[in-house]
N, C-alpha and C positions, 0 to 999 in steps of 0.2 A: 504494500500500500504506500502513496504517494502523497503527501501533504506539502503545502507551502509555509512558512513563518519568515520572523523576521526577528537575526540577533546584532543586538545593541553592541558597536564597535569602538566606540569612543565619543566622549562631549567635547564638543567646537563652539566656539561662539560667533556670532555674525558679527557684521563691521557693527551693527548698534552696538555688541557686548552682552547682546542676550544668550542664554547658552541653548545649545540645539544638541541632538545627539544621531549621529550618523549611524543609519541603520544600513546592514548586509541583509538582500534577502538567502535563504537556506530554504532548497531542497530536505523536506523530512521522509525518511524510509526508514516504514515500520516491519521487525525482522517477525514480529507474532501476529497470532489472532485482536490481540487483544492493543486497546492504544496504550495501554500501560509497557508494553511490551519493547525491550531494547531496539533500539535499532541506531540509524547513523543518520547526519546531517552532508549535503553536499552544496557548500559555498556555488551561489549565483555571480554574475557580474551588475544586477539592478542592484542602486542604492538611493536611500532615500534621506533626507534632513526632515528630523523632528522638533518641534518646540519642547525642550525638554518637562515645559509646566504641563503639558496635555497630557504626557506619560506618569508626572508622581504629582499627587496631591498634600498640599502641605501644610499644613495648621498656622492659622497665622493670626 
């Protein structure tokens, strides 16, 4: 089985200074029946820039 995700590679800031956090998309290949089940991730070349406040919520 074949899924898509997206893992967090590093926080960058824009020329404002806000910080963003560059995401890799990853190929998921699941090795069982089950989604709990091991398997492996296989690096894309898509990447995307996130506003890193839309990802963590923060008490303020």
């Amino acid at each position: 089985m074949e899924d898509e995700a997206w893992r967090s590679v590093e926080v960058v800031r824009n020329n404002k200074g806000e910080p963003h956090v560059l995401q890799q998309k990853v190929s998921v290949y699941t090795a069982g029946v089950t989604e709990e089940s091991s398997g492996y991730t296989k690096p894309e070349m898509q990447h995307r820039l996130v506003p890193l406040k839309s990802l963590v919520e923060l008490d303020g």
